[in-house]
N, C-alpha and C positions, 0 to 999 in steps of 0.2 A: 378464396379467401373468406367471402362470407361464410361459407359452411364453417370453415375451420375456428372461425368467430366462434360460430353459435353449436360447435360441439364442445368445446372448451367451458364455455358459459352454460349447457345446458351437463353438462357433467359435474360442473358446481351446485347447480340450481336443482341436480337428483338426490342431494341430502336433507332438500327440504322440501315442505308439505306440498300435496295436490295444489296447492294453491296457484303453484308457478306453470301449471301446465297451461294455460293460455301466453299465445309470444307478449312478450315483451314489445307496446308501439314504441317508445324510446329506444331501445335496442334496435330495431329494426330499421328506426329511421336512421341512427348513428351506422348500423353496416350500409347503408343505401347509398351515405353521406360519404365512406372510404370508398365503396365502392364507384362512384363517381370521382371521386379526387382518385384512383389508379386510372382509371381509365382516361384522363383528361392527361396524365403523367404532371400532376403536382404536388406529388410527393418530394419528400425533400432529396437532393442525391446522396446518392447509394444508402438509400434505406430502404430497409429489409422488410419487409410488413409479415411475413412467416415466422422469421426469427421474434421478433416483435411482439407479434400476435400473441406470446406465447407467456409474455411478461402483465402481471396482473396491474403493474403501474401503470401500462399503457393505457388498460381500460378505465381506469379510474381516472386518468388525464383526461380521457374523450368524455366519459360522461359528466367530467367537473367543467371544462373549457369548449364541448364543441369535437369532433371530429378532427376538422381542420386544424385548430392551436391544439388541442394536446398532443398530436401529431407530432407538428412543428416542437412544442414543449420539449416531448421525450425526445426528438431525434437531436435537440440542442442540448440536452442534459447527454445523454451518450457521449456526444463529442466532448462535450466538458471530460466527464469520466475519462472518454479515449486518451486526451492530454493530457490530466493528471496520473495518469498509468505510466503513460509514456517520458512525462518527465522526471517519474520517479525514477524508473529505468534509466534513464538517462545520467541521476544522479547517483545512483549506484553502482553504474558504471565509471564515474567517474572515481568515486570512492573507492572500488575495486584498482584501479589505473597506479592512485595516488600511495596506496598501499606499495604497491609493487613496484614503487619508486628507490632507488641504494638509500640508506640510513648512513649518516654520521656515522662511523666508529670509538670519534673520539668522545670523551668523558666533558670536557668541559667546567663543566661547574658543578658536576656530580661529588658532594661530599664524602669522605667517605665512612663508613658504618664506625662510631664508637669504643675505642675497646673496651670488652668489662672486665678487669679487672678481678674482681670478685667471683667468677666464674670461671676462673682460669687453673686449670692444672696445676701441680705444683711443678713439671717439669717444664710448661712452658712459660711458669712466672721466670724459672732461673735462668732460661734461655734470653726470654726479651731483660731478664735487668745483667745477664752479659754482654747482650748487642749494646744494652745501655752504656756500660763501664766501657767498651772498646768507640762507643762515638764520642765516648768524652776523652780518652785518651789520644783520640785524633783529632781533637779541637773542637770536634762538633756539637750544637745544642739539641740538646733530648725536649721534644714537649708532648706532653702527655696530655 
């Protein structure tokens, strides 16, 4: 784990000057400090220190908080993430579900479209003012 530390770290640190070629004591003691917390097994459960390792938040955790809490920090922001994932999943599942629910058929309170009048054919004006003449010669009321 420490190597994998400090190849990652020393593969960043190969774009900048000779400067960096003496170790890092902070870096060193921060791997000393993981490497003590695996081996004591207080790490938090089921975290991954490879997978981990690999993420540049992590390191910025450790060397803003400590070893120990940025540790603890990231592997409690994961699980956050993990459950915001997973309840999103959850709700788009349900969304998917409620979709695929039977619809109403009927109309209900669906208006229905306007006629115009003015854009109308001249064979289909004389058709509806003939349904018109024959609902009024059956009693019925025309409204337009």
């Amino acid at each position: 784990m420490k190597n994998t530390i400090q190849q990652r770290l020393d593969a960043a640190n190969a774009k900048k000057p000779a400067m960096n070629a003496e170790k890092d004591p902070e870096f060193e003691a921060m791997v000393d400090e993981v490497s003590v917390l695996m081996q004591e097994g207080k790490l938090p459960d089921g975290f991954d220190m490879e997978t981990a390792a690999k993420d540049p938040a992590l390191l910025q955790l450790m060397y803003e908080y400590g070893a120990n809490a940025g540790i603890r920090i990231y592997a409690a922001e994961q699980r956050a993430q993990d459950a915001e994932d997973s309840a999103m999943e959850r709700m788009s599942a349900r969304v998917r579900e409620r979709s695929q629910l039977p619809k109403s058929t009927r109309g209900g309170s669906a208006a229905p479209a306007a006629t115009n009048y003015h854009g109308m054919s001249s064979e289909s004006f004389r058709q509806l003012m003939q349904q018109m003449k024959k609902t009024a010669r059956d009693g019925g009321k025309t409204r337009l």
